[in-house]
N, C-alpha and C positions, 0 to 999 in steps of 0.2 A: 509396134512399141515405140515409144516416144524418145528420142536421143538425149540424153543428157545433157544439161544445160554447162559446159565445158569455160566458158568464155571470160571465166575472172581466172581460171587456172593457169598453172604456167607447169610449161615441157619443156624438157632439156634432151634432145636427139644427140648421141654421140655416135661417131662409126669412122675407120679412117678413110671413107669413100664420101667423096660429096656426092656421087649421083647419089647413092643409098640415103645418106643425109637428107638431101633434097627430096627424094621419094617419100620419108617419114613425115617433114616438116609440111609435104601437102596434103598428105593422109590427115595430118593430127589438125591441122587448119580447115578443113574439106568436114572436120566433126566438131568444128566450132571456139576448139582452142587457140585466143588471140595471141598470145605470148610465149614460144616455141624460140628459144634459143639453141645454138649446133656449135659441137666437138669438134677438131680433126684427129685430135690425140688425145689421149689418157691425161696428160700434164695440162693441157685446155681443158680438161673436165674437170680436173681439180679445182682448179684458178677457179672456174663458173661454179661449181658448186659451192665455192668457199665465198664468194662475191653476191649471188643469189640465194633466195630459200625457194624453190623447186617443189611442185605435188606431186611429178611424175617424171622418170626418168626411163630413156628409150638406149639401149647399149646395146652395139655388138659386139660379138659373143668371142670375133676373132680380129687380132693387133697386131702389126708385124713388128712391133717392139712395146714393153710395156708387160704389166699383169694384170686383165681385168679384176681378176680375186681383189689384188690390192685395195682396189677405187671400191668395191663391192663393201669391202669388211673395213674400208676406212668411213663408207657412209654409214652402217649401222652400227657401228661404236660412236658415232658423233665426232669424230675426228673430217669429218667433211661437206660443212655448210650446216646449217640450222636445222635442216629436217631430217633427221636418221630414218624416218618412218614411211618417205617418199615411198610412193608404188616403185617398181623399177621393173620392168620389162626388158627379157637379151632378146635378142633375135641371130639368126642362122638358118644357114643350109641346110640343116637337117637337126631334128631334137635328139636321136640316139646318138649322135657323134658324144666320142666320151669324155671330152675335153666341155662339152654343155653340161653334163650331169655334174662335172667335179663345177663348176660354175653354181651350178645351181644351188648347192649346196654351201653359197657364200652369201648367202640374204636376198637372191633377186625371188621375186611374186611370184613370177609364171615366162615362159618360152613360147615365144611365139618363131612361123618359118617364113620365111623369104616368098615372096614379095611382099613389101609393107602395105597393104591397106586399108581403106579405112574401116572397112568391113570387120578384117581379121582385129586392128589393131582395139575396135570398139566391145567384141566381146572380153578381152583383155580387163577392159578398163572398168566392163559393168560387172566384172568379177571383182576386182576390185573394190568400188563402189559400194556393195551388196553383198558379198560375201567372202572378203578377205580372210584369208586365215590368221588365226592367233598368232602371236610372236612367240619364242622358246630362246631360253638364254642358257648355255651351256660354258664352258670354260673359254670354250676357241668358237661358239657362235653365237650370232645374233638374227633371228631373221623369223619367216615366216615354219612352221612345223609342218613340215610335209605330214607325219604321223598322222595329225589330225585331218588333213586331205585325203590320207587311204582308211580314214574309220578308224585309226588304232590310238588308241589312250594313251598321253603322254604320261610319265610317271613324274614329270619335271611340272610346277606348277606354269601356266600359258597365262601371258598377258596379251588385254586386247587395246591396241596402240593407236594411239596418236594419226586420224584418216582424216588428212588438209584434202583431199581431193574430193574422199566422200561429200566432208560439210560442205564444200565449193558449188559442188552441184546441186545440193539442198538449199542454198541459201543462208546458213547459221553460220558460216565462218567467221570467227571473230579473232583479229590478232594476237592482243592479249590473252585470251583463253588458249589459242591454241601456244602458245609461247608458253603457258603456268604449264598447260597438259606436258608437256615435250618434256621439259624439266622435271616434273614428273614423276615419268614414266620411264628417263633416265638413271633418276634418281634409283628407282625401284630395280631398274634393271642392272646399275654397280651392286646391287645389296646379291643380287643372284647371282650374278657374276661372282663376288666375293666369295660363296658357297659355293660353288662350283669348282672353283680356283682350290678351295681349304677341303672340299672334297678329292684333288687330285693330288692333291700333297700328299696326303695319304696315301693312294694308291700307286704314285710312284715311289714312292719312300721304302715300300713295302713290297716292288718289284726292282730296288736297286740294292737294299738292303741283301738281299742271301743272295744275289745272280754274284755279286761283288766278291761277297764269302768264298762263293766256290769258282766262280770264275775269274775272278780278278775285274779289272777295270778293262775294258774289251771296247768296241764300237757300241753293241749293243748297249752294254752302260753308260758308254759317253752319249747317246743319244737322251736315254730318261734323262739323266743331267744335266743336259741343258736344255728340256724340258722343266724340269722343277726350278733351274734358275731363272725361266722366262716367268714361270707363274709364280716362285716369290717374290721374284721384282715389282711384276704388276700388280701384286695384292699390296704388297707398300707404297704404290701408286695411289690406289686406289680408297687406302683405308683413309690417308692422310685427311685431316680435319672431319672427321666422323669420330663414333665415341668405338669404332674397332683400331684407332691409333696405337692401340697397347704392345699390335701384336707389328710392331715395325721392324724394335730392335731384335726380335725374333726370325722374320724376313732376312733380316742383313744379315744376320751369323747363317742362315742354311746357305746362301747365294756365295757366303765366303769360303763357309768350310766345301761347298759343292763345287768351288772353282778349283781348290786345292787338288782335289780327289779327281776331279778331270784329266787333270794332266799327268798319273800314277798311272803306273804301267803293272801289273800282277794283286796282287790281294793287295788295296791300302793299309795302312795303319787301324789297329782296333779303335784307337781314342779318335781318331778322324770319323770312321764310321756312329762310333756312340753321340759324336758333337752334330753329326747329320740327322739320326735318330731322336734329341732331344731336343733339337732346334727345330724340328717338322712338329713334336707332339705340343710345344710350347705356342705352337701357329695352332695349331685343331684346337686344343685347351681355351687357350690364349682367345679364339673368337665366338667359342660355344660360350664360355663367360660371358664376353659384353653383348651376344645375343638375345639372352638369356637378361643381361643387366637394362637393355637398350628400351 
């Protein structure tokens, strides 16, 4: 089978070992890719990925300081460099260690094991290439749907993204197309985010609500709660300049009255809870309207 024509793509190797570094960078050079930039740290792969736009990104899996998650779920929200849609491959010692699986589950492709070669690193990439999985946007993810990798139908509708690395080797990459794509496909994927976000209001509303009742304001409630203030924060992020702006001032009062009721110690105040309850159904209302209007 014929190798991939790699040689307009660009790699970004992170690991905080040079030999490993070094290992990767002859691998991924050894398969024809000219342009292979190297991490030593989490805060260098930032900097590089905000400074470059990247088709393929090589991580591993373990930092003796730092959070991979972070770099992970800060590149597929698009908060790190141009391409959210990058391949991204971890590597490790072993793929059931269970610090890889909670990894996994923060947007990286696929897991490849130690030693890096070019062999290993190529079936990777022609999965990739050929049969990358769909993307799936959730409240708290973004990434590739493992689901649809074990056969099982997501109930979440799957978007298929934005592949700088596939067109690369085909020969059709074009800047500007893939620049309108990326934008998007972002775009699409705030609107599901948003739905997701106004899905979980609900359902945290509706497990803080009675636990409150009868158990008062506890750990367990303080935890929903600053759940629901992380998510209506970021849905009045997110709506701002879009035609779901309505539901902002709605956002602010749950995030105000849910900071109040944080810091109460036994059953809150009834009007405190009723101002939580009307300020959540005003967010669900509030965006099934301009969905509905949009």
């Amino acid at each position: 089978m014929t190798t991939p024509n790699f040689e307009s793509a660009t790699a970004l190797v992170a690991a905080p070992s040079r030999a490993v570094t070094a290992e990767a960078e002859s691998a991924l050079k050894e398969l024809g890719f000219a342009t292979v930039s190297a991490a030593g740290s989490l805060a260098q792969s930032h900097k590089l990925l905000r400074e470059t736009t990247f088709d393929f990104l090589v991580l591993d899996s373990a930092w003796p300081d730092g959070n991979v998650n972070d770099l992970l779920t800060a590149v597929r929200h698009g908060e790190a460099g141009g391409n959210p849609f990058l391949g991204i491959i971890i590597f490790g010692a072993d793929r059931n260690a269970p610090d890889v699986g909670f990894i996994m589950r923060h947007g990286a492709d696929d897991f490849v094991a130690l030693p890096l070669a070019a062999v290993t690193l190529l079936k990777s990439l022609e999965h990739l290439i050929k049969a990358r999985l769909p993307f799936v946007v959730t409240s708290d993810y973004v990434g590739p749907d493992r689901r649809a990798g074990e056969g099982r139908k997501s109930l979440i509708p799957l978007l298929d993204v934005p592949n700088s690395l596939r067109d690369k080797t085909a020969g059709s990459y074009d800047p500007q197309t893939a620049k309108r794509a990326i934008a998007s496909t972002m775009a699409e994927i705030n609107i599901q985010k948003l739905q997701r976000h106004v899905e979980k209001v609900g359902i945290l509303i509706n497990r803080v609500g009675p636990d409150m009742m009868v158990d008062g304001v506890d750990e367990k409630v303080r935890t929903f709660l600053e759940e629901l203030i992380f998510v209506a924060d970021d849905i009045a992020r997110r709506v701002k300049g879009t035609h779901f702006d309505g539901i902002v001032a709605s956002c602010g009062r749950l995030v105000s009255v849910a900071k109040i009721v944080h810091k109460r110690t036994g059953i809150p105040k009834e009007r405190e809870l009723n101002q939580l309850l009307d300020a959540a159904q005003a967010i669900m209302k509030g965006f099934a309207a301009a969905a509905l209007g949009g």
